[in-house]
N, C-alpha and C positions, 0 to 999 in steps of 0.2 A: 401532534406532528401532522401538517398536512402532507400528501402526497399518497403515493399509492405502493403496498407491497412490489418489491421484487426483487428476483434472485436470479442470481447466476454464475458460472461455473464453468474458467477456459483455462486450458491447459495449452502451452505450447513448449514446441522444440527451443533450443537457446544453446548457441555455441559456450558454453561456459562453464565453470566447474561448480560445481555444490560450497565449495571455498569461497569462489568468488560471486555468486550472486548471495551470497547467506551474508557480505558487506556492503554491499549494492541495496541490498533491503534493512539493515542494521546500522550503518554507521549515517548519522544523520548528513555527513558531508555527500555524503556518493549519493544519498537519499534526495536531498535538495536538487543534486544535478540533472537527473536524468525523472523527475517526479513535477517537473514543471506542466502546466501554469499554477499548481498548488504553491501557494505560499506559505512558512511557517511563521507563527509567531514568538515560539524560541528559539534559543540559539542552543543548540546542542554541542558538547563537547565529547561525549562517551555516547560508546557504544548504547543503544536501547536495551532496556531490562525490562524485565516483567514487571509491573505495577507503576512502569513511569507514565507521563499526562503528556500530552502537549497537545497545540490546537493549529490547526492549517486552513489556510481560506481560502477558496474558490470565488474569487471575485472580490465581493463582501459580505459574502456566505461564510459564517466559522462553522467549523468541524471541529467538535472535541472530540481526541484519542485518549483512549487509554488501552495501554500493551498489559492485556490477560495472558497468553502466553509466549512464550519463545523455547523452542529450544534448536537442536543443530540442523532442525531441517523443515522448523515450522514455526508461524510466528502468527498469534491473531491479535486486530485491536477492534477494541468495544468502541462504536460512533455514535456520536451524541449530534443534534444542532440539525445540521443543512442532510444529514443520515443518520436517520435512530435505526442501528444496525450492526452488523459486523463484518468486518474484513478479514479471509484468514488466509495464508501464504504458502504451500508448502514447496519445495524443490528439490533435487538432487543434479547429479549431472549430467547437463543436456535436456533438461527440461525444465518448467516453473506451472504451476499451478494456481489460479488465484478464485477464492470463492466467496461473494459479497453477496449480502440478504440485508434488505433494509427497508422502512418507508422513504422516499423522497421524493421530493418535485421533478430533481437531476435524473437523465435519461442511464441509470448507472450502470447498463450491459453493455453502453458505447464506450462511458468512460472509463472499464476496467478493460476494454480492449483496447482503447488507446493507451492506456498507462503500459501493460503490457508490450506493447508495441512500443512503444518509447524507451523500457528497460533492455527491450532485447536491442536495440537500436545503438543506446547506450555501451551493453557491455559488447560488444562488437566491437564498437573503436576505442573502447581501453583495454 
């Protein structure tokens, strides 16, 4: 993999219950919405599990996932591709936490502040 180690680790506030961001990050519908300009290449119909795959593009960068864990208040996936790394999630209410360690090219301490920034954006106006 070209690129270069890094990591990082932001937590913010988020008007929201632990109910409702724990399907803002699971349910691949609410995922799509507010997870833009990431494209996926599946179509998901259920909820995410633990051991399921899917691959999402940044541009015509893939990224392959795969969900190692989940459970009611934490959720990681294994990156492959455009991030040989990992993403891990965790939240309760009124806050989200997200912590991402990887090689890549992508500047990925902006893009996890803007993803964050997008979700809390998100569950604001639903």
């Amino acid at each position: 993999m070209l690129g270069k180690f890094q990591k990082s680790e932001l937590r913010i506030e988020i008007k929201a219950t632990e109910s409702k961001i724990h399907s803002s990050l699971l349910n691949p519908e609410q995922l799509k919405q507010w997870f833009f300009p990431v494209q996926f290449k599946e179509n998901f119909e259920q909820e995410l599990k633990s051991g399921d795959t899917f691959s999402c593009y940044l541009g015509f960068v893939e990224i392959p996932n795969k969900v190692e864990i989940i459970n009611n208040n934490c959720f990681r996936l294994i990156l492959s591709g455009g991030v040989d790394g990992y993403q891990e999630w965790s939240w309760g209410d009124g806050w989200i936490q997200s912590r991402l360690e990887g090689v890549s090219l992508f500047p990925l301490n902006l893009a996890q502040t803007l993803n964050l920034l997008r979700l809390r954006t998100w569950l604001n106006s639903n």
